[in-house]
C-alpha positions, 0 to 999 in steps of 0.5 A: 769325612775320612774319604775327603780328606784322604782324596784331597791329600791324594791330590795335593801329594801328587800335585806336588810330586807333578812340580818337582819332576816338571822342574827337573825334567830339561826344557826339550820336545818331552817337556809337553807329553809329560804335562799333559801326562800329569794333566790326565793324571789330576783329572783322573784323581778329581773323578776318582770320588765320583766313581766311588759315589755311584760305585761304577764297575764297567764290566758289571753296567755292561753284563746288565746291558748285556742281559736286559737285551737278551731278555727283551730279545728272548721275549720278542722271539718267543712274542713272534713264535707265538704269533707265527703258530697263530697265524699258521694255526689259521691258515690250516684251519682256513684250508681244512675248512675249504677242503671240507666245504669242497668235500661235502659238495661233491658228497651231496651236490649230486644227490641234490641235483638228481634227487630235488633238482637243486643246484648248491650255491654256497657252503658255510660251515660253523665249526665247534670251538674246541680247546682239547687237542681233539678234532674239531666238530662241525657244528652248523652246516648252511646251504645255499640252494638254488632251483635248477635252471630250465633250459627251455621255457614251456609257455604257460596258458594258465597260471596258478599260485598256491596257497600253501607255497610256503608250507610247501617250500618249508617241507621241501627244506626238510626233506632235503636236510633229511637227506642231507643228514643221512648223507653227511652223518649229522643230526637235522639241526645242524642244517640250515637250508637258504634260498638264492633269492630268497 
């Protein structure tokens, strides 16, 4: 209560003050500045318990501003590091994985070729998840194989279909994942053989 009573009498004093300095002041050019002078002075008095209400300190608003942009912006900077090692991340294992699958069709392709008479289609190779920083392993291998086209066709007087062609096929699968696991280093199971076609 002591605060309203100070603030009024503050007001009142210099209203006060304001009207007799007006009335000494002659009537000239200055007699406006100096109104609107005690106007801004009054207004000012009037806001005074609204500052002391909600305890503003300009220089203290303005640092919080200040720090909760820098905090935003620190943590947008690090959310966008964070994504570029990411997507380099990718790209890398993208091209790593592209370099591989050219690697080993030049390892194998001609071996296969001379060997079984099968041309490589297609590559795809399943890496191993690793969260160490080791190298990663390859965990599954799959070949797209094709017979090897004949230039010219030799005509056919009699045909004959085999019954065990598949029994055949799947022991040529075999041999040729044999053959490329000695190759390449890696246990059987890690080769998967596909047919073009079939």
């Amino acid at each position: 209560m002591s605060f309203l009573m100070n603030w009024v009498s503050q007001i009142v004093l210099f209203i006060f003050l304001a009207t007799i300095v007006s009335l000494l002041i002659p009537k000239n050019s200055h007699e406006k500045v100096i109104k609107l002078v005690f106007g801004l002075i009054v207004f000012l008095l009037f806001l005074h318990p609204l500052k002391m209400i909600f305890q503003v300190n300009p220089d203290q608003i303005i640092s919080q501003i200040q720090l909760e942009q820098f905090m935003q912006g620190e943590d947008a900077i690090k959310e966008e590091i964070s994504d570029k090692k990411i997507e380099i991340q990718a790209s890398t294992d993208a091209y790593i994985l592209e370099q591989l699958e050219k690697q080993v069709e030049n390892t194998v392709g001609e071996e296969l070729m001379a060997t079984y008479g099968v041309n490589i289609q297609d590559i795809s190779i399943q890496m191993q998840e690793s969260t160490s920083e080791e190298e990663p392993q390859m965990d599954e291998i799959t070949f797209k194989l094709e017979e090897q086209q004949q230039d010219m066709v030799e005509p056919v007087k009699t045909i004959s279909i085999p019954a065990n062609n598949h029994t055949d096929r799947r022991d040529r699968d075999i041999e040729i994942a044999k053959s490329i696991s000695s190759l390449l280093d890696l246990p059987l199971q890690a080769i998967e053989i596909e047919w073009e076609g079939g």
